[in-house]
Structure formats: C-alpha cells, structure tokens
LUMKE-92510 format. One record per residue (C-alpha): z, y, x; residue in three letters. Coordinates in Angstrom, 3 decimals. Each point is the difference from the previous one (the first is absolute). Layout:
// LUMKE-92510
+----------+----------+----------+--------+
!        w !        v !        u ! torvex !
+----------+----------+----------+--------+
!        Z !        Y !        X !    ala !
...
+----------+----------+----------+--------+
***
This chain:
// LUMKE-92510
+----------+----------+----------+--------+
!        w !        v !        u ! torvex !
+----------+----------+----------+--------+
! -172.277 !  -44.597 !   33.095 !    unk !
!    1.375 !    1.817 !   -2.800 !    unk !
!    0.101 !    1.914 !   -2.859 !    unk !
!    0.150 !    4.241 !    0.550 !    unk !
!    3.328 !    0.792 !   -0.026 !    unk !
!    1.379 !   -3.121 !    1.939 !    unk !
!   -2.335 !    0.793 !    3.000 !    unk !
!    0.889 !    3.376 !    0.009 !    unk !
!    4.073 !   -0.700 !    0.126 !    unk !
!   -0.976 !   -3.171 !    2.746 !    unk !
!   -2.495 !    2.808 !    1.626 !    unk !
!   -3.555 !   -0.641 !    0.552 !    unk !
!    0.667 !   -1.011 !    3.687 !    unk !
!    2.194 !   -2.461 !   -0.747 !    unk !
!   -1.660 !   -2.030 !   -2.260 !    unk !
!   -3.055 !    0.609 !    1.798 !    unk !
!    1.276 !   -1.532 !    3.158 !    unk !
!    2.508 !   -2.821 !   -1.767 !    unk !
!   -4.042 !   -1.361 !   -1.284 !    unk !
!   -1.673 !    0.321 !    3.109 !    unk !
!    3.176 !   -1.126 !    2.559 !    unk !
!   -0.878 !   -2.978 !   -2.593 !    unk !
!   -3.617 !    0.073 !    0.573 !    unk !
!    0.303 !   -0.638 !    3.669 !    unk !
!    2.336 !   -2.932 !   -0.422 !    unk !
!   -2.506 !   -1.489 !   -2.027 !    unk !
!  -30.256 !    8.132 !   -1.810 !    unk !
!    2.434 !    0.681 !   -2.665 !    unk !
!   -1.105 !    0.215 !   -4.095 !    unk !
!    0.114 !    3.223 !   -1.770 !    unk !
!    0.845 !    0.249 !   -4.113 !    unk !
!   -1.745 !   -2.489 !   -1.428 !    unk !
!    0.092 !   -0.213 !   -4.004 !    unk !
!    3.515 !   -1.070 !   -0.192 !    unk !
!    2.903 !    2.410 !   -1.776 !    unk !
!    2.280 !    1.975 !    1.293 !    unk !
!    3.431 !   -0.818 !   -0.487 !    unk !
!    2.169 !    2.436 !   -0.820 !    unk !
!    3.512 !    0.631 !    1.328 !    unk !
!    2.988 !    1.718 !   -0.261 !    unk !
!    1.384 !    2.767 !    2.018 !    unk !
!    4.235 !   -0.935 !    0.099 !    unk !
!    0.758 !    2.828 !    2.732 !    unk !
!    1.199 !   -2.165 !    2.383 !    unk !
!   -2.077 !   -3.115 !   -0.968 !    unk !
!   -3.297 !   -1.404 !   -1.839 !    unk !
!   -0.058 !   -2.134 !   -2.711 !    unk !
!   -3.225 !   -1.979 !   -1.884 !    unk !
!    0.036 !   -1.200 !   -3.445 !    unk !
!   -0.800 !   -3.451 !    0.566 !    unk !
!   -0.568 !   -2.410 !   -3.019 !    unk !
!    1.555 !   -3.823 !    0.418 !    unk !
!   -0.578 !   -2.659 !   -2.609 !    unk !
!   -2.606 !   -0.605 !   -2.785 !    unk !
!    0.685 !    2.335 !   -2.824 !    unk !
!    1.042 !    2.313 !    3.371 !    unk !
!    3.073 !    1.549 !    0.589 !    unk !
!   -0.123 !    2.807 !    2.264 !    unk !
!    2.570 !    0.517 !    2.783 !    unk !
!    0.545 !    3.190 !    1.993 !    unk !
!    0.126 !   -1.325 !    3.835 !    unk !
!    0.154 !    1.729 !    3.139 !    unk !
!   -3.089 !   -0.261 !    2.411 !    unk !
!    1.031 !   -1.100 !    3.250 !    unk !
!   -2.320 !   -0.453 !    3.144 !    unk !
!    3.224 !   -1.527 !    1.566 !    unk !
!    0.777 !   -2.787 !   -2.010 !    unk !
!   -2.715 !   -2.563 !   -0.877 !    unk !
!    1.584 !   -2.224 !   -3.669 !    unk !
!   -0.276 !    1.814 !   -3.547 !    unk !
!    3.214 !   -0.555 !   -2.197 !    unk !
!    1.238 !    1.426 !   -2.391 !    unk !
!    3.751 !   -0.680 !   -2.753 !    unk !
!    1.774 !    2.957 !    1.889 !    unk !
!    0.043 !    2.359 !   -3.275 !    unk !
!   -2.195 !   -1.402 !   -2.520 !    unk !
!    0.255 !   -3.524 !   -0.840 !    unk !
!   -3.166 !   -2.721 !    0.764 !    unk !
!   -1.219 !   -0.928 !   -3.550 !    unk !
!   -1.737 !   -3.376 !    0.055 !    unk !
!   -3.478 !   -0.747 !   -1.842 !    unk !
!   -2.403 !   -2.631 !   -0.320 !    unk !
!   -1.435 !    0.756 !    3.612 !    unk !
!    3.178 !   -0.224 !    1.677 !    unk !
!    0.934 !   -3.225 !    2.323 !    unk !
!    3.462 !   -0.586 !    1.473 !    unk !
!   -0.026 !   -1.434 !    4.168 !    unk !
!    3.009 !   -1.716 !   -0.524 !    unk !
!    0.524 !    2.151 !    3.426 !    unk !
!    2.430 !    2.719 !    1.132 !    unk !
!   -0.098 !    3.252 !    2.174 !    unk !
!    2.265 !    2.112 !    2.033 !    unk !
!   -1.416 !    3.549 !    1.698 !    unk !
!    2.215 !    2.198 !    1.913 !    unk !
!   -1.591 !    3.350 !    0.087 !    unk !
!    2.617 !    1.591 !    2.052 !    unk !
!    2.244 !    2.393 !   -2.607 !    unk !
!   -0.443 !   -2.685 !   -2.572 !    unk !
!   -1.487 !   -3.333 !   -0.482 !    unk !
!   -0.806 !   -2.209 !   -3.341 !    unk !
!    0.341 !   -4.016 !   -1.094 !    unk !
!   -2.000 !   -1.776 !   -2.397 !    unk !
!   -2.834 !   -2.418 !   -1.259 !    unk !
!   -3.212 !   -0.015 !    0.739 !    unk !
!   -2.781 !    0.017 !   -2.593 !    unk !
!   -3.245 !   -0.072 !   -0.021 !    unk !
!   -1.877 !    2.423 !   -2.946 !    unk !
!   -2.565 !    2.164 !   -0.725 !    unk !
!    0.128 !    3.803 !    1.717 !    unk !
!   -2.473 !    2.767 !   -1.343 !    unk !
!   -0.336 !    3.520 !    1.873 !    unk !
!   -2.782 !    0.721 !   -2.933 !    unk !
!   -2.189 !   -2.294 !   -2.472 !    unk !
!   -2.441 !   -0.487 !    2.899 !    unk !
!    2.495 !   -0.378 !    2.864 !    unk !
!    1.899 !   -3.590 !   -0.803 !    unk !
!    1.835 !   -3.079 !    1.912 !    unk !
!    0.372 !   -2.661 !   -1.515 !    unk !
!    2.620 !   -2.380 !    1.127 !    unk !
!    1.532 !    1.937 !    2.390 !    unk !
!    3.672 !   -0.441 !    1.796 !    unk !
!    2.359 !    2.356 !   -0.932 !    unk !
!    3.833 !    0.566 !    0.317 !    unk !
!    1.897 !    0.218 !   -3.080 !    unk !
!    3.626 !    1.499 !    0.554 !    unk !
!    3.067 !   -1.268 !   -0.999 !    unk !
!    2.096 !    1.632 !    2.780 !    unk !
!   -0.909 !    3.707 !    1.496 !    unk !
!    1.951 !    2.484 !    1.562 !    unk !
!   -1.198 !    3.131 !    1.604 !    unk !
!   -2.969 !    0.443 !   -2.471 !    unk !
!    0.000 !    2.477 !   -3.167 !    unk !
!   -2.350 !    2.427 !   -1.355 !    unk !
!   -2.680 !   -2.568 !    0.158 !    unk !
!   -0.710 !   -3.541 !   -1.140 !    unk !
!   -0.627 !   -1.791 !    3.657 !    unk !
!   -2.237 !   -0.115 !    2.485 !    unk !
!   -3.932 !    0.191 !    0.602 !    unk !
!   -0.086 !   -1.525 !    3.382 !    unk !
!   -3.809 !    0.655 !    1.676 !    unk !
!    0.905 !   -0.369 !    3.626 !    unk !
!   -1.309 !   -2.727 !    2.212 !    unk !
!    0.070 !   -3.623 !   -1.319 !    unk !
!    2.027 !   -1.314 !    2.637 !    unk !
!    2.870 !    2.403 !   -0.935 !    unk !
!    0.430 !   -3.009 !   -2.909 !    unk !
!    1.130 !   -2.256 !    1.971 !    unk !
!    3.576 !   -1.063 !   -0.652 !    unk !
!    0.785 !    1.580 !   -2.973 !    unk !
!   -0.245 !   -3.949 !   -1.878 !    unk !
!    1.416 !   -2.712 !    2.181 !    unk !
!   -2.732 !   -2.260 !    2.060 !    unk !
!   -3.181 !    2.528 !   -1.255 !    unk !
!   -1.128 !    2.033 !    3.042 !    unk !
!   -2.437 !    2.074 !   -2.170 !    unk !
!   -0.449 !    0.829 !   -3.706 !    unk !
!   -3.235 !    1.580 !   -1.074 !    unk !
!    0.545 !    4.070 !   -0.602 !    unk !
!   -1.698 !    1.601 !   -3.007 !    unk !
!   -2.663 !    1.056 !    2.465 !    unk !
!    0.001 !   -3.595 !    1.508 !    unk !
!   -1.058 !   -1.326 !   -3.797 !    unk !
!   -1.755 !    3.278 !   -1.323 !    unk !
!   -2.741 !   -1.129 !    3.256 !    unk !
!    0.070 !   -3.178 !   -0.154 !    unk !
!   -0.593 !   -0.375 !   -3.919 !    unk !
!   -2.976 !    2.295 !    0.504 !    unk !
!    2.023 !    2.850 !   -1.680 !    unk !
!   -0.972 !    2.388 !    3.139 !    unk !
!   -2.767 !   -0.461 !    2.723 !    unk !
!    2.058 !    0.685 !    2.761 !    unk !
!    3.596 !    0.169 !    0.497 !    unk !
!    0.887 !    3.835 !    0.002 !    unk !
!    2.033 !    2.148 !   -1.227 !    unk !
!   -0.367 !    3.785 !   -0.481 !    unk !
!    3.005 !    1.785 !   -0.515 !    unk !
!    0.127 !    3.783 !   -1.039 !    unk !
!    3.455 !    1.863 !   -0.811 !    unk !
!    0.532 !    3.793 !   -0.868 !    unk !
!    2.784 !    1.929 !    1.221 !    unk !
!    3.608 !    0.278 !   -2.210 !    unk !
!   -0.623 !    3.171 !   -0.724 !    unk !
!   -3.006 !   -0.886 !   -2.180 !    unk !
!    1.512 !   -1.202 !   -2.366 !    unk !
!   -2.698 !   -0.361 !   -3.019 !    unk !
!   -2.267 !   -1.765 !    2.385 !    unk !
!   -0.070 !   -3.470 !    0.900 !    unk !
!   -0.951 !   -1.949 !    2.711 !    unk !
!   -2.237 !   -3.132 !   -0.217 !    unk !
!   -0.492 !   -3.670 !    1.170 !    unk !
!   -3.725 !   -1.280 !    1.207 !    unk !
!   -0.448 !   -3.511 !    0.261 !    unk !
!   -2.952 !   -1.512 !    2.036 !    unk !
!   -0.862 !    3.271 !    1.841 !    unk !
!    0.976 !    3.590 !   -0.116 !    unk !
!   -0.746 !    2.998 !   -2.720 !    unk !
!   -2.379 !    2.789 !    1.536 !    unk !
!    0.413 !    2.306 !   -2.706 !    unk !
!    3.736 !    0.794 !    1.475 !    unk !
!   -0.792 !    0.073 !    3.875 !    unk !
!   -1.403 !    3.174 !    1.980 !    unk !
!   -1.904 !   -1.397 !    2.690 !    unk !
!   -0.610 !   -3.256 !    1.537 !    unk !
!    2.692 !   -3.437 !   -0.065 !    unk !
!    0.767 !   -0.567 !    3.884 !    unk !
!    1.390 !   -3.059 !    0.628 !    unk !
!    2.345 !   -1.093 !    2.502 !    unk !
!    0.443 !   -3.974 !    1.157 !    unk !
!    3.195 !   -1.857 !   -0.654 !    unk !
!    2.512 !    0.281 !    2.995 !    unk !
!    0.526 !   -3.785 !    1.982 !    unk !
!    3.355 !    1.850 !    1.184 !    unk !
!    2.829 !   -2.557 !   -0.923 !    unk !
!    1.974 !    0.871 !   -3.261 !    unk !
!   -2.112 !    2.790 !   -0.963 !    unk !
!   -2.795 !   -2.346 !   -0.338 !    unk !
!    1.985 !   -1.730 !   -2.699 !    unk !
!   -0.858 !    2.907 !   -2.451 !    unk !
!   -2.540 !    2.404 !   -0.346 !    unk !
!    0.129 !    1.285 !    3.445 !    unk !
!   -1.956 !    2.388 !    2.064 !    unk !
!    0.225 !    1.803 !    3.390 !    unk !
!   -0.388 !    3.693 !   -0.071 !    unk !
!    1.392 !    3.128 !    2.196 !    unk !
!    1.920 !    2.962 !   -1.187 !    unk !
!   -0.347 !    3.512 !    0.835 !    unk !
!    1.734 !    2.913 !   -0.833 !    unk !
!   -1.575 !    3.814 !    1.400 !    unk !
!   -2.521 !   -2.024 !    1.366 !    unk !
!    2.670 !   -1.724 !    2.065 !    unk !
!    0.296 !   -3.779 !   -0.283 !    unk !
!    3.149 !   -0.791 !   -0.772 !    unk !
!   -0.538 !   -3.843 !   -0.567 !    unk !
!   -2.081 !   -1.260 !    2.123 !    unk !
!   -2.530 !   -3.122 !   -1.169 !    unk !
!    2.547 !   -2.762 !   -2.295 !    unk !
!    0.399 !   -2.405 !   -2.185 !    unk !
!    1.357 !    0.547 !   -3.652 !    unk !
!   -0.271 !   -0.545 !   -3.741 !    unk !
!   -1.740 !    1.722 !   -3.087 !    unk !
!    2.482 !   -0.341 !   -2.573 !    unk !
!    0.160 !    0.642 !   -3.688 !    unk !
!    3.367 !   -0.790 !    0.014 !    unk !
!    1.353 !    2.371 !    2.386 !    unk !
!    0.737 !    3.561 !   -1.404 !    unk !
!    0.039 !    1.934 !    3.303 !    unk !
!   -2.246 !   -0.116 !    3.371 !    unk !
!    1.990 !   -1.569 !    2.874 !    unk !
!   -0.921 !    0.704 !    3.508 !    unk !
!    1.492 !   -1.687 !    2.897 !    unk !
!    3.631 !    2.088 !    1.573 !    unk !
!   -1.691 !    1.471 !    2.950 !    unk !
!   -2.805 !    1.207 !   -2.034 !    unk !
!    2.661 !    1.302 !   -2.545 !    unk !
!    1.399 !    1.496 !    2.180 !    unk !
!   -3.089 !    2.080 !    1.228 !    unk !
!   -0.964 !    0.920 !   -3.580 !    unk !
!    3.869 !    1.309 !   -0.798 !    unk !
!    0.226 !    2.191 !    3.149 !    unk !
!   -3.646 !    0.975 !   -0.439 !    unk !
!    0.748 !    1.337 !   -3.916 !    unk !
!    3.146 !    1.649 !    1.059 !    unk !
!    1.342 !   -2.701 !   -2.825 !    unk !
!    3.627 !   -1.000 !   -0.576 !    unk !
!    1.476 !   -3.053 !   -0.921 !    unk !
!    1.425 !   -0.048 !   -3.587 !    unk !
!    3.249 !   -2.383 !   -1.166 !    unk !
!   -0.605 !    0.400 !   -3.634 !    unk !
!   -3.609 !   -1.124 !    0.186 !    unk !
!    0.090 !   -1.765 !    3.013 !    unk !
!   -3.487 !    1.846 !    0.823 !    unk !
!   -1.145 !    2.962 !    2.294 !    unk !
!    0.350 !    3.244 !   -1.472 !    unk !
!   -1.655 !    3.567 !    1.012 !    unk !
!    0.073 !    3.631 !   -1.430 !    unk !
!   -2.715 !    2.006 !   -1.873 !    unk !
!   -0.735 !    1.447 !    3.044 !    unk !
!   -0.374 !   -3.073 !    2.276 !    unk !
!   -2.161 !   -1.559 !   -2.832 !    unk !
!   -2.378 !    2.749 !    0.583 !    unk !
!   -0.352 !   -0.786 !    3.304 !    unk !
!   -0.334 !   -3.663 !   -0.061 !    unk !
!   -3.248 !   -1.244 !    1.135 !    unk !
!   -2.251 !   -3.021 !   -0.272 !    unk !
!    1.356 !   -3.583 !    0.139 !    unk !
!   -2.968 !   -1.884 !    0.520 !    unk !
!   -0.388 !   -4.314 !   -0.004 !    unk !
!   -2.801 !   -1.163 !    1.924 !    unk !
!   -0.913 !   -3.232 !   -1.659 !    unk !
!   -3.525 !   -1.499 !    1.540 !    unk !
!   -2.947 !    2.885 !    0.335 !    unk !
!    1.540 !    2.004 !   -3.087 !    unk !
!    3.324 !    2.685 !    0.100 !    unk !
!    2.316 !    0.564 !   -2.486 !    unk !
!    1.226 !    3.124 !   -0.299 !    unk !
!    3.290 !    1.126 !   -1.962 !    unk !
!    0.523 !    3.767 !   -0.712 !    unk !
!    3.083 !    0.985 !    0.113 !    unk !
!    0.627 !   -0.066 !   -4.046 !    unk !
!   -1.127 !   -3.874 !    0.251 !    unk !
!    2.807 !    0.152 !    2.737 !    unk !
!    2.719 !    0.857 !   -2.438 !    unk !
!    1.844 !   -1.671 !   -2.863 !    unk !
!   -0.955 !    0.989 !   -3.420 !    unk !
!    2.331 !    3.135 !   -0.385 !    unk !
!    0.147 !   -0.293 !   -4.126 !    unk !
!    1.211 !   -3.673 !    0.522 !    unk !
!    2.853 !    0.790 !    2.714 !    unk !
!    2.965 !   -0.640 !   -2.274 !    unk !
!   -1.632 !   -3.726 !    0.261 !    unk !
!    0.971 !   -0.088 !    3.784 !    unk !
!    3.805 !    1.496 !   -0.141 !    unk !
!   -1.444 !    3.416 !    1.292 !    unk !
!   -0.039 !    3.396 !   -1.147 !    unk !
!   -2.369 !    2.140 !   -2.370 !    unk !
!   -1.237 !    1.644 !    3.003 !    unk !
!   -0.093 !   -2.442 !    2.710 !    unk !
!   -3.007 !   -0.372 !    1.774 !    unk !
!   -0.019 !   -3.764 !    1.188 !    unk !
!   -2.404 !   -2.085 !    2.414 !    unk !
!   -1.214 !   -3.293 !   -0.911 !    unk !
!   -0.110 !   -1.174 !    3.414 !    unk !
!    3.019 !   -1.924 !    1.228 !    unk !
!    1.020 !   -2.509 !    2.419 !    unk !
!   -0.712 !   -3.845 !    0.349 !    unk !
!    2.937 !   -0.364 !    1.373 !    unk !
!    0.978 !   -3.971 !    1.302 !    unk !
!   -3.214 !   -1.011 !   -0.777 !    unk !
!   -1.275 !    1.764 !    3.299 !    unk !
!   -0.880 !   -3.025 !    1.679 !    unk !
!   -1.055 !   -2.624 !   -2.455 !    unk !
!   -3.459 !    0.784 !    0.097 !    unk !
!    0.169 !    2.554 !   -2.657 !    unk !
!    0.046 !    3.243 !    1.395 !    unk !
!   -1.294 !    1.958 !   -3.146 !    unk !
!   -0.042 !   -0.353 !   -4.008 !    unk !
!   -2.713 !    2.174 !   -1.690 !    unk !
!    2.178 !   -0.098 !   -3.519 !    unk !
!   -0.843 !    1.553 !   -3.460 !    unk !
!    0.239 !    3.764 !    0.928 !    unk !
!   -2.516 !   -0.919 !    2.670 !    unk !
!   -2.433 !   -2.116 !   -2.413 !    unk !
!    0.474 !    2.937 !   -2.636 !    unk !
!   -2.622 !    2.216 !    1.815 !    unk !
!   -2.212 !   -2.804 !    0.911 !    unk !
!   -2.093 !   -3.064 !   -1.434 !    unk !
!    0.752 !   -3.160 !    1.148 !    unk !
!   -1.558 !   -2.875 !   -0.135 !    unk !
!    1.225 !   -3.657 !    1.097 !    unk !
!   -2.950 !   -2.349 !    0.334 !    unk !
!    0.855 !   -3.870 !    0.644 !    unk !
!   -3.464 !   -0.859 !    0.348 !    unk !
!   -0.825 !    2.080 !    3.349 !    unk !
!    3.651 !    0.260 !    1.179 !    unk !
!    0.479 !    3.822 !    0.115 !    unk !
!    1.403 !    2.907 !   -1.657 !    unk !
!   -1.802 !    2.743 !   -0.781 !    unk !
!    0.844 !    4.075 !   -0.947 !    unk !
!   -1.796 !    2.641 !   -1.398 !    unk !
!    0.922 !    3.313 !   -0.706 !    unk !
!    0.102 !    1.392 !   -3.959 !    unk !
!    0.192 !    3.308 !   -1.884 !    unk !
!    4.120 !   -0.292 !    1.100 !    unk !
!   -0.443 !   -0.216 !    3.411 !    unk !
!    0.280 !    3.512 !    0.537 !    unk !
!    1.400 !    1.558 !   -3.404 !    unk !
!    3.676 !    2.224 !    0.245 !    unk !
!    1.652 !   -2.078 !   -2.927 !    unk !
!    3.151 !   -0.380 !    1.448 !    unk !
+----------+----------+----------+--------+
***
C-alpha cells in the first residue's frame, strides 16, 4: 500500500502480491436512516475522512476489507483531546510491503455527527514504512484478523465491532459502493448498518462465508469463473479485497484467460496486454458467486487507459486487470476479487449473517475506461 507514483514504479502486481503473499501467512437489512459516508476515489485506493478525538480531527485512511485494526500517525500526526486515553500498550502490524509500531489508545472516532465510538482502540504511529498518500488504515475485515497485533490480546473490537455493539448500527454490515477512476468528480460512499438502495440496480445477492482454510480468515467466498461461457476456474475459495488493486485468478485459470484473449505478457507493467483489435474481440468474463453472475465487459476488463502512465505503460496500451495468483495457488486462496473488480459492483460485508453480498450499479456496464 502506497501512494500513486510509488505503486506505479513497484508495479501494481507487486505490491499487490507482496500484501496478499502476507495475507496467507497470516435476511439481510436494507438502508435504514443512517448516512452515507462519503469516500474518496485515490485511483488505485479509497480513502474515508474519519474524525478521531473530541474537538475531531479528521484523518484520511485507507478502507481495507483485509486488515481488521484502524490506526492512524503515518502522515498526519494524532492530536490528543479531552476524550483521548493512553493503553499503556504497544502494536506491531506487518502488512506485507510495509508494516507500523506504536501505542495504543483508546478515543473517540466519528464517520458523521450521528455515526460515533466512543472509547475505541486505535493505533497511533510512531514508526511506518510503506504508507504515504494517506494517514493509516481503516481496517473493517473480520475481528479475528486483530489478533496479534498487541501482545497477549487475541481480539480487539473493530469500528464495526463497537459501532454494533454500542447500538450505533442494528446489525453489523457494511455497504460499500466505489466508482470507477475515471470518474473522477464522483465519489464513492460508506453504509454502515445495511446497504444504500438508491445506488444499486437490482436486488443484493448474498453469498455465505467460505469454511475453506485461510480464505476463511477474511472475507472469503467460493465462486466459479468463466470466460466465453467457458469456465475457466472451476468452484474455489478466495478473498474480496479492498486492498488489492487487480483481480487475481489462480495460474491455470490465468493461463486460460491469456491464451483465450490472445493477451501478452508485459515487463514494464508486469500485466497482460492486447491490441485495439483483440480488445474488440474480447468477450465476457463472468464470476459465478451463489445464484447471481457477474459479468465484466470487456472495457471493465481493461485498465483505465487515461491513468496508464500510473502503471509504467504507454499512452496507448490497452492493459488487462486480470493477472496471476501466483505462489499462493495452493493456500486455499485461489482468487482475489480486488478494487477494479469491486469498482463495477456493490458490496456488502455483513458480520451479523456471515456473508458477502454484490449487486450490480449504474457502472456495471458503462465504457469509462
């Protein structure tokens, strides 16, 4: 994790798979009155403006479904106010290109004036490397993923963990809606306790979360792949992940998709490339996630062109954000449904019930790339 121009010079792929080669060492409510929470659109990331302390200071921090604490010191320093409390307690998280040191404290954390924790745990940096372009981390993946990060605790309570149990939220869900790069004066949005209706074409299907070992550490689902109409990945286990820029498929799936697309492999981006007239001929690449498909066109296929200098490639590169899982083959994570994946669909990640759920939005099928 990043800012722009340091993913683009370590590539997308690496830094991708440095996080996730890390990772594997390591009836539902609709919108209720709640608020959406806005968020921001950083191309390769998204970031919330989340308030901590009582007069609030607001820190920009990256939303990650694959990392469960919230911290925060990696740019902007933590001011203390009359709300704040000091553990006496340290943590250490390794997040794979990076990893951060620090206390832990225990303040008040505002999303909006009617969405507020008190008292809960948060990281405070003194020590980061690997992070820039944003203030820390919003961490709203499983509980469990806690565990560790302060010496003899097993579990600390996530934002969602306290935002339920504080009677914040009726049930412990989150609804998460992003907008492609390319759209760039729109924003995405956060919905805590449910999902928001308004931004969803058609009904929330939800899938239940995988038992598969190390998948089931995360938010992780089963689903098949096809591509033509031809399943390339048959049914597996594997993540939905914020974090992750790309979508990863397992090699001998890969494999099918880059002979299938007539794709080559590219050194400067370290991601399949085609020509203008192979894009025109690239066909469906559908996930099959419960009852419900998924479709990608073949522009939700591609990499932003306007954003290629980003990725080491040229003006008029036509790049595929589908790439290879590489080692992690056989750890029980045999796909990662990353950002360019959650960009055409709503997600939602819903403790309560134990599922995932996707929609499809006014994105799903728009040429903005």
């Amino acid at each position: 994790m990043a800012k722009l121009n340091e993913r683009g010079s370590l590539h997308i792929i690496d830094a991708d798979r440095t996080r996730v080669q890390a990772m594997s060492q390591g009836g539902h409510l609709k919108k209720r009155s709640m608020p959406e929470v806005g968020i921001t659109n950083a191309i390769m990331t998204y970031t919330a403006e989340v308030g901590v302390g009582d007069p609030a200071t607001n820190y920009s921090l990256l939303i990650d479904t694959g990392s469960a604490n919230t911290w925060l010191g990696a740019n902007k320093s933590y001011v203390q106010t009359k709300t704040s409390r000091d553990t006496g307690e340290d943590f250490f998280i390794r997040y794979g290109i990076g990893n951060v040191t620090g206390k832990v404290w225990n303040d008040t954390v505002s999303f909006s004036p009617s969405l507020i924790i008190s008292q809960q745990a948060i990281g405070v940096a003194n020590s980061s490397n690997g992070f820039s372009g944003f203030d820390g981390i919003l961490g709203v993946g499983p509980t469990d993923l806690t565990g560790h990060a302060v010496r003899g605790v097993d579990r600390i309570p996530t934002v969602m963990d306290n935002l339920f149990s504080q009677g914040t939220i009726s049930e412990e869900s989150l609804g998460i809606y992003f907008i492609p790069a390319p759209e760039t004066t729109k924003k995405g949005e956060l919905m805590f306790g449910g999902y928001d209706d308004s931004v969803i074409v058609g009904p929330v299907t939800y899938v239940p979360l995988t038992k598969t070992p190390r998948s089931s550490l995360y938010w992780g689902i089963t689903q098949s792949i096809s591509y033509d109409s031809d399943i390339i990945l048959p049914l597996a286990s594997g993540l939905v992940d914020t974090g992750s820029t790309l979508i990863y498929i397992a090699s001998d799936a890969y494999e099918q998709y880059k002979n299938k697309t007539g794709a080559a492999y590219d050194p400067a981006t370290q991601m399949l490339k085609i020509t203008a007239e192979q894009y025109d001929c690239l066909k469906p690449l559908v996930f099959n996630i419960e009852d419900a498909a998924y479709e990608l066109t073949a522009n939700a296929q591609i990499w932003p062109r306007s954003l290629n200098s980003l990725i080491n490639g040229t003006s008029d590169g036509i790049y595929l954000v589908v790439s290879d899982i590489g080692p992690l083959n056989f750890t029980g994570v045999n796909f990662i449904n990353g950002y360019t994946f959650l960009e055409r669909f709503y997600s939602v990640y819903d403790t309560t019930h134990g599922a995932v759920g996707f929609a499809k939005t006014q994105y799903t099928y728009a040429d903005v790339n």
